[in-house]
mmCIF file of the C-alpha atoms, coordinates in Angstrom:
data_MODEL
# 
_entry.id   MODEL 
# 
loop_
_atom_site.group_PDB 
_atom_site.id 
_atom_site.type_symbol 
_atom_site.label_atom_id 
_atom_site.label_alt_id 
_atom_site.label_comp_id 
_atom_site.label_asym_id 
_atom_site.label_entity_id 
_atom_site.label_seq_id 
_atom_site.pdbx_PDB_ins_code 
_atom_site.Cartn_x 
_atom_site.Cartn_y 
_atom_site.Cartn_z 
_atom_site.occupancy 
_atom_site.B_iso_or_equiv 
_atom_site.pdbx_formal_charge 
_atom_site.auth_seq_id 
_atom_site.auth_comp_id 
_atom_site.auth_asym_id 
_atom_site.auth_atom_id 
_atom_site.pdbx_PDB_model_num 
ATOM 1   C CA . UNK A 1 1   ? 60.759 -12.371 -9.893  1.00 0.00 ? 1   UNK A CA 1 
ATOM 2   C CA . UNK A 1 2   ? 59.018 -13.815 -7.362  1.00 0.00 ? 2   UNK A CA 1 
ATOM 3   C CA . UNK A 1 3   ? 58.538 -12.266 -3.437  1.00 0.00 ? 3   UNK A CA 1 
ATOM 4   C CA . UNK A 1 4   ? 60.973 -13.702 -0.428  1.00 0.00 ? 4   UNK A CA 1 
ATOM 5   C CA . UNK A 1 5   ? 59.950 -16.871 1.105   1.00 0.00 ? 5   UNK A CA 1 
ATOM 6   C CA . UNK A 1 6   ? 59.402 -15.213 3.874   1.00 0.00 ? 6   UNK A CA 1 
ATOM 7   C CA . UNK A 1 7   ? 56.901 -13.010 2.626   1.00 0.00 ? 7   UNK A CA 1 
ATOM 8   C CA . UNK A 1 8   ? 55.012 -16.116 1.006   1.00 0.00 ? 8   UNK A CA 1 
ATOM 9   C CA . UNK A 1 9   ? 54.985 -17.619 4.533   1.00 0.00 ? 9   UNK A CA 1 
ATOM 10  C CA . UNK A 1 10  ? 53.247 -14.617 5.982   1.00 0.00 ? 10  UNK A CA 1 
ATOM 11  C CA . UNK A 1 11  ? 50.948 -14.420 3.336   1.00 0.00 ? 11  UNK A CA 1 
ATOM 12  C CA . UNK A 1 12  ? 49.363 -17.641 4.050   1.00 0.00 ? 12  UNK A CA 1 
ATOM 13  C CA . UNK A 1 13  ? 49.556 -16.830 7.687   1.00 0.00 ? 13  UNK A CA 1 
ATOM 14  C CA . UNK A 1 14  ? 47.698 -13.782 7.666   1.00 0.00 ? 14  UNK A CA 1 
ATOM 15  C CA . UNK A 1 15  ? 44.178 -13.313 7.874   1.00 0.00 ? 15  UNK A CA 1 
ATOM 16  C CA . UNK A 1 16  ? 42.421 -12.750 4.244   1.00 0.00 ? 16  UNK A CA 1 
ATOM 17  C CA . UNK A 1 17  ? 40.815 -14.117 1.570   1.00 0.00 ? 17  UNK A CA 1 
ATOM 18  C CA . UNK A 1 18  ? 43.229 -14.252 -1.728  1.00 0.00 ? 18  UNK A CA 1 
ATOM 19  C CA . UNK A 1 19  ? 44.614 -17.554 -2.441  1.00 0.00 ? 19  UNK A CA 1 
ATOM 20  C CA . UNK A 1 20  ? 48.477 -17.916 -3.457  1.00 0.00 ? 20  UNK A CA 1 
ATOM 21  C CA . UNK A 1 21  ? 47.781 -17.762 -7.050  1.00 0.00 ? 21  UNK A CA 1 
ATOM 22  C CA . UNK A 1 22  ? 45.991 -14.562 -7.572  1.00 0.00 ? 22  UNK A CA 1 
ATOM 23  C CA . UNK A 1 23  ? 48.607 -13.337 -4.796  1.00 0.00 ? 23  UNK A CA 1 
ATOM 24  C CA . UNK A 1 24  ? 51.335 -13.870 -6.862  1.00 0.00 ? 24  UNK A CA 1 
ATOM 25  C CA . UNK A 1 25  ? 49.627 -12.389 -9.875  1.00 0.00 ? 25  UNK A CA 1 
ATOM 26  C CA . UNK A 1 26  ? 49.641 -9.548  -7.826  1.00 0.00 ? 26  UNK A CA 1 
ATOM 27  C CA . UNK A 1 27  ? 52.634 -9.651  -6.670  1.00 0.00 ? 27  UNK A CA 1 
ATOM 28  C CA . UNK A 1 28  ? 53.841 -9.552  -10.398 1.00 0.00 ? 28  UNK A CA 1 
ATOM 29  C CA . UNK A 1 29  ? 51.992 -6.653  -11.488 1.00 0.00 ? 29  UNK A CA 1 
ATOM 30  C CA . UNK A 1 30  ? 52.968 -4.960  -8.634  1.00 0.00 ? 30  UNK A CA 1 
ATOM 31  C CA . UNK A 1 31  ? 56.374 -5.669  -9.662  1.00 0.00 ? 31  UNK A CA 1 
ATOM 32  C CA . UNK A 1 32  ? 55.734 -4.371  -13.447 1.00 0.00 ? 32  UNK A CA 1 
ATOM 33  C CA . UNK A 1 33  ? 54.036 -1.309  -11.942 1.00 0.00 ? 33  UNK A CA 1 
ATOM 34  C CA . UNK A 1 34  ? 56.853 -0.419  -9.948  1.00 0.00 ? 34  UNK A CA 1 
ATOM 35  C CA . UNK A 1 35  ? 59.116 0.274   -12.333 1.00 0.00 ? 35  UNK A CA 1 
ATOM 36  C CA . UNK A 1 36  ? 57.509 3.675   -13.112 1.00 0.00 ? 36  UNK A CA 1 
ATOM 37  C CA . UNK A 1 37  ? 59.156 4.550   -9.991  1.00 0.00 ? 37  UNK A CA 1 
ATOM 38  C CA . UNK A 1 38  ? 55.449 5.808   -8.115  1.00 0.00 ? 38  UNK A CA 1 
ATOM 39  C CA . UNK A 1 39  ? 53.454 4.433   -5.468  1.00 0.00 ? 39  UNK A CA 1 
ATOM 40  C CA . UNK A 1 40  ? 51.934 1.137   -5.868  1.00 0.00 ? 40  UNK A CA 1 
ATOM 41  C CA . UNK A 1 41  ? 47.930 2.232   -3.892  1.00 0.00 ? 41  UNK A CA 1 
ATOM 42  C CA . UNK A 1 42  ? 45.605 -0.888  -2.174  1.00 0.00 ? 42  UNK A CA 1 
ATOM 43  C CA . UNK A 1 43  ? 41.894 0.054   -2.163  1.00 0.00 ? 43  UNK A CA 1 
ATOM 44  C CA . UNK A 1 44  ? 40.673 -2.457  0.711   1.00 0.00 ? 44  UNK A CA 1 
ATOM 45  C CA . UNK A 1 45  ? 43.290 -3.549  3.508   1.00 0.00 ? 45  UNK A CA 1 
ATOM 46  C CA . UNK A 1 46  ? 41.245 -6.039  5.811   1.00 0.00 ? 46  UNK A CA 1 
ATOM 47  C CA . UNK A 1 47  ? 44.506 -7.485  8.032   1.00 0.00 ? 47  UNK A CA 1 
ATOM 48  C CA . UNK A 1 48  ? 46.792 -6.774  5.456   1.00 0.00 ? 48  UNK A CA 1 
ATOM 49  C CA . UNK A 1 49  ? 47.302 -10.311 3.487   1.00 0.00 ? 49  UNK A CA 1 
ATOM 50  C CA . UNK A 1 50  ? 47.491 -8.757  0.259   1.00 0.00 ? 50  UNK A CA 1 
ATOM 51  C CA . UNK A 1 51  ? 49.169 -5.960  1.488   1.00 0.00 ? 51  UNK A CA 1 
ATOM 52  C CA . UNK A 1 52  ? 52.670 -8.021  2.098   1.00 0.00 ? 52  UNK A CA 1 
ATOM 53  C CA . UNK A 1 53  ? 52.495 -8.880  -1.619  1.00 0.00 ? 53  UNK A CA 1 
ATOM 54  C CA . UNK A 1 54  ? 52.880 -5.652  -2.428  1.00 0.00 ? 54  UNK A CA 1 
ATOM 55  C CA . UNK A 1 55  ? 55.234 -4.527  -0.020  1.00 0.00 ? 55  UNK A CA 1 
ATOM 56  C CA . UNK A 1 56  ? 57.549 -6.856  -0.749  1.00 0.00 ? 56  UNK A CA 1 
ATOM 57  C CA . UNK A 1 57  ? 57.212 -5.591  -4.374  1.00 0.00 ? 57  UNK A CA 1 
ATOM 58  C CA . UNK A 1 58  ? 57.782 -2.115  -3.656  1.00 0.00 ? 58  UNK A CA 1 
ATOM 59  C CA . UNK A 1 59  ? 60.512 -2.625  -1.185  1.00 0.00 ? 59  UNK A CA 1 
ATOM 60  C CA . UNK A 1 60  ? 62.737 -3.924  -4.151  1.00 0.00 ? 60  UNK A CA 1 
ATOM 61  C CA . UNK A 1 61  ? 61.660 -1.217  -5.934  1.00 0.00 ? 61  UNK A CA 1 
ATOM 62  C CA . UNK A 1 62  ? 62.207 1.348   -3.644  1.00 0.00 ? 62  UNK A CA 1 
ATOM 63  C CA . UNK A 1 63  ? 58.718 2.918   -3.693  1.00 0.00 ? 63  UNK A CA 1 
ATOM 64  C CA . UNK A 1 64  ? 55.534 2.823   -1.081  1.00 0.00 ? 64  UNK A CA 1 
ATOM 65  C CA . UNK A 1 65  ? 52.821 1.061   -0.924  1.00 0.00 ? 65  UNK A CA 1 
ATOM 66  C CA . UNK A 1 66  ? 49.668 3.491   -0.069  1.00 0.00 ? 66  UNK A CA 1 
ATOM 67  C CA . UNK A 1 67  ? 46.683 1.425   1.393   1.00 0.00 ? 67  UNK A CA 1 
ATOM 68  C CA . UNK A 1 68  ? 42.958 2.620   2.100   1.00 0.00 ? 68  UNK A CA 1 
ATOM 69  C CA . UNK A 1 69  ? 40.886 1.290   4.399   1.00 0.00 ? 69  UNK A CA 1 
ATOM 70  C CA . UNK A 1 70  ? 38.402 2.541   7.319   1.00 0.00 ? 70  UNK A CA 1 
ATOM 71  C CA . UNK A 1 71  ? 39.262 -0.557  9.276   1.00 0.00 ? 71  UNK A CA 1 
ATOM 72  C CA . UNK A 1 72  ? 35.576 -1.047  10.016  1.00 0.00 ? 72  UNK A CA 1 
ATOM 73  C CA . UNK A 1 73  ? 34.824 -3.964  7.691   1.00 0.00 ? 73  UNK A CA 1 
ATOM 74  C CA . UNK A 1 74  ? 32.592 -4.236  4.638   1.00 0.00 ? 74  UNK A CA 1 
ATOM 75  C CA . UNK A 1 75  ? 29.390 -5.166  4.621   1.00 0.00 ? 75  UNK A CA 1 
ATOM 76  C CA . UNK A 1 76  ? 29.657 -9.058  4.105   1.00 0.00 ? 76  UNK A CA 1 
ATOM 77  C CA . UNK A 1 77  ? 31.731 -8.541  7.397   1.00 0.00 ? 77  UNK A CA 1 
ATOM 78  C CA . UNK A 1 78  ? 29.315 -7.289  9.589   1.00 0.00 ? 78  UNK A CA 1 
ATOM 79  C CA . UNK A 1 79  ? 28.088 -9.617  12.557  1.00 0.00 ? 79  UNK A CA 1 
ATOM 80  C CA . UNK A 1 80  ? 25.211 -11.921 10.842  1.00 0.00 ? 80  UNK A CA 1 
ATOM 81  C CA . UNK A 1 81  ? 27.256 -12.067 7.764   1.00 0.00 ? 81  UNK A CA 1 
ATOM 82  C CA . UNK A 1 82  ? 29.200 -14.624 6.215   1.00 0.00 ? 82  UNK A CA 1 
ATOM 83  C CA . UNK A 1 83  ? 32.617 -13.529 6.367   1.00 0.00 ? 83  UNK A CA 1 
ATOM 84  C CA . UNK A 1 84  ? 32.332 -11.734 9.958   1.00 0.00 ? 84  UNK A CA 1 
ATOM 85  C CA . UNK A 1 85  ? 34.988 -12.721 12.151  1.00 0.00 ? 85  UNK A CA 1 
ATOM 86  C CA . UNK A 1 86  ? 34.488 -12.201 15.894  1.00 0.00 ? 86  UNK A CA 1 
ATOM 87  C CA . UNK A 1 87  ? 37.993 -12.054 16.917  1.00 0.00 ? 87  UNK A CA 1 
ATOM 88  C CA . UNK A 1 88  ? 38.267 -8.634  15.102  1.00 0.00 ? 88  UNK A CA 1 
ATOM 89  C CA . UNK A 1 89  ? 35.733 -6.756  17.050  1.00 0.00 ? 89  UNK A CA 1 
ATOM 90  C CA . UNK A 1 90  ? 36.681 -4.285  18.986  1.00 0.00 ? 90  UNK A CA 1 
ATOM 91  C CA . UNK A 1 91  ? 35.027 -4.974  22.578  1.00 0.00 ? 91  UNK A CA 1 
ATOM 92  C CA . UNK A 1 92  ? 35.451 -1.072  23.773  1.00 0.00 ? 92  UNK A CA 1 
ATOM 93  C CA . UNK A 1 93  ? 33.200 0.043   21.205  1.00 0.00 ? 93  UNK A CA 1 
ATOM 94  C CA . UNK A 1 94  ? 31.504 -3.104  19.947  1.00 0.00 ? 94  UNK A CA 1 
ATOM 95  C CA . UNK A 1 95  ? 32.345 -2.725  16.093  1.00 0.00 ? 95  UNK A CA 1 
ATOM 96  C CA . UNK A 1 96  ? 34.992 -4.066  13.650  1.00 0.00 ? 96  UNK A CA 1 
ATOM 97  C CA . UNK A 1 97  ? 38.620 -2.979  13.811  1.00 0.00 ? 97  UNK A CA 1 
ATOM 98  C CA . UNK A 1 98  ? 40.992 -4.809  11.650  1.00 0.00 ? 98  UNK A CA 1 
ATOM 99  C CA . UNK A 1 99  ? 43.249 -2.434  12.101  1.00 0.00 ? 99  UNK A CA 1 
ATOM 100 C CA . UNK A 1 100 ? 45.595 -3.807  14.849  1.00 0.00 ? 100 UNK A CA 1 
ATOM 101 C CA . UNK A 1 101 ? 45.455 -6.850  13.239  1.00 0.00 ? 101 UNK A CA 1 
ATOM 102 C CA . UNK A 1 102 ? 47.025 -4.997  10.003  1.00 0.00 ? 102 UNK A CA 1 
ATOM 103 C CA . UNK A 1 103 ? 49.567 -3.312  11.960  1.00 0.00 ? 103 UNK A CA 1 
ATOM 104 C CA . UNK A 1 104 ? 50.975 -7.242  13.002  1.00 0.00 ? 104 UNK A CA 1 
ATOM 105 C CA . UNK A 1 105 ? 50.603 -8.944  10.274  1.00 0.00 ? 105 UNK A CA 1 
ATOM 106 C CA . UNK A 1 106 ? 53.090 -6.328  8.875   1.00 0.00 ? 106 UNK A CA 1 
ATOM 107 C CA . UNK A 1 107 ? 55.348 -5.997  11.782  1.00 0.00 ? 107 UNK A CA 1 
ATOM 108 C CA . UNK A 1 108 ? 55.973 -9.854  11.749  1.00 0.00 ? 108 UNK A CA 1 
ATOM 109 C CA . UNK A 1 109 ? 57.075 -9.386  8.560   1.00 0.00 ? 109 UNK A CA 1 
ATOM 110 C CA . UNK A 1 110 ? 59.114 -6.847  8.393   1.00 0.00 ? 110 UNK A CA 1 
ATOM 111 C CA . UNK A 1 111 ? 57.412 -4.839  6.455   1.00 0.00 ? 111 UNK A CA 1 
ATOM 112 C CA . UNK A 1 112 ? 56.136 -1.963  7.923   1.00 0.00 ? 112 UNK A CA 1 
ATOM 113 C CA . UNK A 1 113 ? 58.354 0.567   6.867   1.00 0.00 ? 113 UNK A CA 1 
ATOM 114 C CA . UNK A 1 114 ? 57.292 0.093   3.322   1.00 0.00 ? 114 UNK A CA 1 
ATOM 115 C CA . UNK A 1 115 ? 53.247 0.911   3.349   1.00 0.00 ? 115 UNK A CA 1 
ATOM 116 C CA . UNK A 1 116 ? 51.868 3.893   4.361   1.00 0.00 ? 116 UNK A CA 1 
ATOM 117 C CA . UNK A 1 117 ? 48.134 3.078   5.989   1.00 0.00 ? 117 UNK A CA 1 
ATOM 118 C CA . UNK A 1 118 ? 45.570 5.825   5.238   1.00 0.00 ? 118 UNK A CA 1 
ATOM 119 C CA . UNK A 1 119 ? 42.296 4.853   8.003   1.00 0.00 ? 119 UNK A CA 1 
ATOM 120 C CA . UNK A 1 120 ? 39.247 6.353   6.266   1.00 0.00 ? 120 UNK A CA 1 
ATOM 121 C CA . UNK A 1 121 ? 37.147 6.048   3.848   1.00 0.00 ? 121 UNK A CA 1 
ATOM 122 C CA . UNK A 1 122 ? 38.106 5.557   -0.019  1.00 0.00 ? 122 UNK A CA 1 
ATOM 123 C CA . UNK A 1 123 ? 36.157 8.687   -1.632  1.00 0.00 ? 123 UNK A CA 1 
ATOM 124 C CA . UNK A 1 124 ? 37.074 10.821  0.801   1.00 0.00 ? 124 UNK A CA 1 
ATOM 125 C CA . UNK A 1 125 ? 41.049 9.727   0.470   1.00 0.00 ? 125 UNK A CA 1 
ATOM 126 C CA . UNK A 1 126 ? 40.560 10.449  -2.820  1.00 0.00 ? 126 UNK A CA 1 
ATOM 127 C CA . UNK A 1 127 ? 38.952 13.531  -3.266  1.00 0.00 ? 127 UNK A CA 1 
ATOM 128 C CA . UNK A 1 128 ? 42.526 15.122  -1.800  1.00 0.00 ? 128 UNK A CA 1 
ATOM 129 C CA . UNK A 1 129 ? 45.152 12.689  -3.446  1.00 0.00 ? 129 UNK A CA 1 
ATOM 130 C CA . UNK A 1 130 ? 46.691 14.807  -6.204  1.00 0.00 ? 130 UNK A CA 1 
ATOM 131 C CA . UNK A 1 131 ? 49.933 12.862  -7.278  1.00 0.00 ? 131 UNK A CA 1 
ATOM 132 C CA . UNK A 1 132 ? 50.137 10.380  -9.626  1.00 0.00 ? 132 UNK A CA 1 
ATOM 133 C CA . UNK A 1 133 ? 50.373 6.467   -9.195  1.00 0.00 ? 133 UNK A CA 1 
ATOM 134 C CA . UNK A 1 134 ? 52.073 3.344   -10.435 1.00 0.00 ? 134 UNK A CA 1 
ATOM 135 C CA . UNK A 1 135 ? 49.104 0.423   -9.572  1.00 0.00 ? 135 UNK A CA 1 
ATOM 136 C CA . UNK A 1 136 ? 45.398 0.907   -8.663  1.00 0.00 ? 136 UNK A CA 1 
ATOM 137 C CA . UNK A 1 137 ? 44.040 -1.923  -7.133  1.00 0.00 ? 137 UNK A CA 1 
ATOM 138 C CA . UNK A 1 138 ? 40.567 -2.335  -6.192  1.00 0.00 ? 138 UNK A CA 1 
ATOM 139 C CA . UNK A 1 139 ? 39.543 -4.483  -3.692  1.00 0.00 ? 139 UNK A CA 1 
ATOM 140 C CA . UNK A 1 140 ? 37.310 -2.732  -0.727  1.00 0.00 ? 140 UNK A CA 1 
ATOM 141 C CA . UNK A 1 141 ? 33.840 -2.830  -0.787  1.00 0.00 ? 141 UNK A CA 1 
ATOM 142 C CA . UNK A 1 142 ? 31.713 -4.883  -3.414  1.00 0.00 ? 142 UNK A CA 1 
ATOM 143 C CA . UNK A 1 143 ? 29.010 -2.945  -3.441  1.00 0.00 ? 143 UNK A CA 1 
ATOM 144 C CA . UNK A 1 144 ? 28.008 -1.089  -6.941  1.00 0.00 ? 144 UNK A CA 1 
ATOM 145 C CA . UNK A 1 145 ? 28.800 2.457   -4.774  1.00 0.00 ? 145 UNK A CA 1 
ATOM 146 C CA . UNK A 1 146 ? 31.682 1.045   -3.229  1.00 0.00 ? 146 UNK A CA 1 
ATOM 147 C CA . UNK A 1 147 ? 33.411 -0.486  -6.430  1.00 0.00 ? 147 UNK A CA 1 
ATOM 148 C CA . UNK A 1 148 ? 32.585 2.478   -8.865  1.00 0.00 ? 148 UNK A CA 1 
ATOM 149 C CA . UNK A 1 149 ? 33.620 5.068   -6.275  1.00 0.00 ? 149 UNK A CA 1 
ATOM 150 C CA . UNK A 1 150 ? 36.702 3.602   -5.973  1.00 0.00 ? 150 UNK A CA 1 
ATOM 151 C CA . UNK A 1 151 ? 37.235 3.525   -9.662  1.00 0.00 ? 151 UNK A CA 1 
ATOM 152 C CA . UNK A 1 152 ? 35.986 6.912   -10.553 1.00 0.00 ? 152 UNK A CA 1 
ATOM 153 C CA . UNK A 1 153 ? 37.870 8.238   -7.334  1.00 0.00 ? 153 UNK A CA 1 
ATOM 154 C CA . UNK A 1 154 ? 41.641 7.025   -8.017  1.00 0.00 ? 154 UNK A CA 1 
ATOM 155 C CA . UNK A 1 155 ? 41.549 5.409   -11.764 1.00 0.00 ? 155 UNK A CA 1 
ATOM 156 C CA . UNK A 1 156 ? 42.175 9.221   -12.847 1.00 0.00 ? 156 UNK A CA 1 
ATOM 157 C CA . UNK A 1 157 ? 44.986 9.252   -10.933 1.00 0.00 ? 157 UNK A CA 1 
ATOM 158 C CA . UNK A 1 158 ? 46.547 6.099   -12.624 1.00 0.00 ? 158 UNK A CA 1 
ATOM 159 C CA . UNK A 1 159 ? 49.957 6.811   -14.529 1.00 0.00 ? 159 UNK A CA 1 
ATOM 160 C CA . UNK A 1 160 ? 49.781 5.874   -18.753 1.00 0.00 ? 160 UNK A CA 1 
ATOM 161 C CA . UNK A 1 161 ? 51.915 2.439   -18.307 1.00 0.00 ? 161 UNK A CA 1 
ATOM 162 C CA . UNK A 1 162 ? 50.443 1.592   -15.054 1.00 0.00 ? 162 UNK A CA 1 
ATOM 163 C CA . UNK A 1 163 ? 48.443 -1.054  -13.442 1.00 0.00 ? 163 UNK A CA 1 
ATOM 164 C CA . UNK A 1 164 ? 45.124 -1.644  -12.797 1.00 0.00 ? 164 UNK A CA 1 
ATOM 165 C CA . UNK A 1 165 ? 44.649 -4.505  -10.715 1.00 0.00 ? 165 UNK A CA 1 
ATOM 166 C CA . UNK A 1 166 ? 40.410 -5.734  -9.977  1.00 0.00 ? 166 UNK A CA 1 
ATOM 167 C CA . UNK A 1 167 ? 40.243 -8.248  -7.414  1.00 0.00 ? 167 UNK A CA 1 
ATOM 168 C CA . UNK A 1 168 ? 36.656 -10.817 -7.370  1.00 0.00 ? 168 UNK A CA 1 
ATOM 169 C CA . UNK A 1 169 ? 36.080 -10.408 -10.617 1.00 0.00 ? 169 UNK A CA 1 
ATOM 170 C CA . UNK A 1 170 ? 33.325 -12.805 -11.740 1.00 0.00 ? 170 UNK A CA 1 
ATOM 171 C CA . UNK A 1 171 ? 31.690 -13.242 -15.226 1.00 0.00 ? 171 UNK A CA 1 
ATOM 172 C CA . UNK A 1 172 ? 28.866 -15.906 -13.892 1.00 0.00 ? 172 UNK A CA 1 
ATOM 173 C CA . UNK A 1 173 ? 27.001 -14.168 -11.345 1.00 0.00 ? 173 UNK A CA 1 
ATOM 174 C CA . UNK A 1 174 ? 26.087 -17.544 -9.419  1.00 0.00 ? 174 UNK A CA 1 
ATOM 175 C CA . UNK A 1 175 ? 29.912 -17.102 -8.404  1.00 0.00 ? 175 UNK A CA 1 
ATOM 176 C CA . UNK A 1 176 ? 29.670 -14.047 -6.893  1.00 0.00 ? 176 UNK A CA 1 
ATOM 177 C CA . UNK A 1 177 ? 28.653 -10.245 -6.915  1.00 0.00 ? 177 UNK A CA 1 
ATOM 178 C CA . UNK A 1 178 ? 28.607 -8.512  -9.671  1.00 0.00 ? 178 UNK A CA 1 
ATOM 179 C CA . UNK A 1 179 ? 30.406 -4.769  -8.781  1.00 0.00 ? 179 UNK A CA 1 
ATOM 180 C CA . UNK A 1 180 ? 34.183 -5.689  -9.091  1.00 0.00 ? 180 UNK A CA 1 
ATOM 181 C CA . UNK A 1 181 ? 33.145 -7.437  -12.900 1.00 0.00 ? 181 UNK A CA 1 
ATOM 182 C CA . UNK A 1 182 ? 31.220 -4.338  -13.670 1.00 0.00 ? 182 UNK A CA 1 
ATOM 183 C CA . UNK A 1 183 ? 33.977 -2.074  -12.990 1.00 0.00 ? 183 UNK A CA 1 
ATOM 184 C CA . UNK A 1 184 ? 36.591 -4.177  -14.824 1.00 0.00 ? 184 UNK A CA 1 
ATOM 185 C CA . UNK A 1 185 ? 34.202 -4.401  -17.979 1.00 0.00 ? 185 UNK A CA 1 
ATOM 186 C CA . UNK A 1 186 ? 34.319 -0.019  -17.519 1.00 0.00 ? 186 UNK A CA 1 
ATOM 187 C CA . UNK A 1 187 ? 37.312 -0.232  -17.983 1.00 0.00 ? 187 UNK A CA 1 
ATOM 188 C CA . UNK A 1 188 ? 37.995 -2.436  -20.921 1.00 0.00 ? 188 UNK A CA 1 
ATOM 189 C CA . UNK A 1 189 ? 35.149 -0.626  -22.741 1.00 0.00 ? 189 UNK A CA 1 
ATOM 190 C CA . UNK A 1 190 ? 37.015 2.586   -21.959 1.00 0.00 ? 190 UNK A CA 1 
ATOM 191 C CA . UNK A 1 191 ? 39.623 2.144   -24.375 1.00 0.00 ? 191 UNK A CA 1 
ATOM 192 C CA . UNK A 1 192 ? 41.983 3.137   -21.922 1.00 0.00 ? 192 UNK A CA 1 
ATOM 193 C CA . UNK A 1 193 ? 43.076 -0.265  -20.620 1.00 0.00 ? 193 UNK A CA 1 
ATOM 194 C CA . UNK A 1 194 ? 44.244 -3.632  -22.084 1.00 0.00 ? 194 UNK A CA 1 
ATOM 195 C CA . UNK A 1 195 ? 44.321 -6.614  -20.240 1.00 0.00 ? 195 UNK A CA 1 
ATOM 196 C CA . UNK A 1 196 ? 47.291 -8.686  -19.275 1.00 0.00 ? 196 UNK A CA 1 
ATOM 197 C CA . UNK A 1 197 ? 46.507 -11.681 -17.069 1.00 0.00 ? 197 UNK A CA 1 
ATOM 198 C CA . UNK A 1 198 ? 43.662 -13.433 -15.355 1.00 0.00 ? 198 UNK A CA 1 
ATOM 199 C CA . UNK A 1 199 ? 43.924 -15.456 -12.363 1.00 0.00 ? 199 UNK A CA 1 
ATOM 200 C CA . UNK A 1 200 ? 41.049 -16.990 -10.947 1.00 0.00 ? 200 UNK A CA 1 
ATOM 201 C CA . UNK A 1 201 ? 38.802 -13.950 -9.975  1.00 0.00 ? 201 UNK A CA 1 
ATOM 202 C CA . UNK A 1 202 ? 42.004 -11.517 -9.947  1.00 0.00 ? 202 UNK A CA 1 
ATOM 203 C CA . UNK A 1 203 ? 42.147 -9.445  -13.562 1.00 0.00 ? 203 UNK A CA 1 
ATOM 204 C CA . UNK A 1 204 ? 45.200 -7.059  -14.582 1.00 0.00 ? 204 UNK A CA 1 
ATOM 205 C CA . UNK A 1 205 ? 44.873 -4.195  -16.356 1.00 0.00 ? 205 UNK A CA 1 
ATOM 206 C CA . UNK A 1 206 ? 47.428 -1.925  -17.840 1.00 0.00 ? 206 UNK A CA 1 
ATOM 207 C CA . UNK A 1 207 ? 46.699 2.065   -18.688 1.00 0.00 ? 207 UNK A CA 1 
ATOM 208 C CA . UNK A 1 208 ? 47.410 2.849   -22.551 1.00 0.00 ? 208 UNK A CA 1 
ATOM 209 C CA . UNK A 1 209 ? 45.244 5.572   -22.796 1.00 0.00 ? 209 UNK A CA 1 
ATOM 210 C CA . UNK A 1 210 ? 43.413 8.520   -21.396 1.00 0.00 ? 210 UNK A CA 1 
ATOM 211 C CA . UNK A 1 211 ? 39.547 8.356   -20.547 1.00 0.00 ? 211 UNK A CA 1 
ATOM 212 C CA . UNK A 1 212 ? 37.937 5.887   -17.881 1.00 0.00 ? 212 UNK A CA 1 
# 
């Protein structure tokens, strides 16, 4: 399967930083990890280009997309940073907020009635999620606290059959930083997980066992 045209077309439209090709690797296990019949959960929203990947996924499915963010940007966002975008501060208060940005990119593609948008913080999210999930991906902060909260906070929560999904992902670490490759290699060394694509810096995961 792959997601409507449409959906593609947004994609590249919206604000972000995946390229097609991990997109649509996501897309796909998103569409494996839907099958279970549970909700498909984004760690990390930004404006939401990823997000239409998986919304598109679980509309076909008939499930929800759950996505976590606190809207306030990560720290390689921050003003002074390299990916900081000024058109996403918020001038009342004078700090990010991708937020409304999100809630468009959706909305012009007729998606919105598929994702449900938790604002707040990951651990906290976590600590009082209780039902189970179809897809885990991890994508917020790259930060060692970040990326391991994030794992530690919702990979228990991951279904046996589902998907766990690590976004920047990068061996070499003149490519990039190091937290999202250290959190994948927890999980392969867990026993728990056996890989089933990579995708430039995207790597799948799927949930055989118990312990992460």
């Amino acid at each position: 399967m792959t997601p409507a045209p449409e959906t593609v077309a947004a994609f590249e439209a919206a604000k972000g930083f995946m390229p097609l090709d991990e997109g649509l690797a996501l897309y796909s296990a998103a569409t494996e990890a839907a099958r279970l019949g549970l909700p498909l959960l984004e760690i990390g929203t930004y404006c939401g280009r990823s997000t239409l990947l998986l919304a598109d996924a679980a509309r076909a499915a008939g499930v929800t997309v759950l996505t976590v963010d606190h809207h306030r940007g990560s720290e390689e966002q921050q003003p002074g940073w390299e990916y900081h975008d000024p058109t996403l501060v918020d001038p009342a208060v004078g700090r990010m907020d991708t937020l409304p940005t999100f809630r468009r990119t959706l909305h012009a593609a007729g998606l919105e009635e598929h994702v449900v948008a938790v604002v707040g913080r990951s651990p906290q999210v976590a600590a009082v999620w209780q039902g189970p999930l179809g897809l885990v991906f991890v994508d917020g902060g790259h930060t060692d606290e970040h990326a391991t909260g994030d794992y530690v906070g919702w990979v228990p929560h991951l279904a046996e059959g589902g998907m766990l999904v690590v976004h920047d992902v990068f061996p070499d670490p003149a490519d990039g930083g190091q937290a999202p490759y250290r959190v994948y290699s927890r999980a392969l060394a867990s026993g728990a997980f056996t890989e089933t694509s990579a995708t430039g810096s995207l790597r799948v995961l799927r949930r055989t066992g118990a312990g992460i």
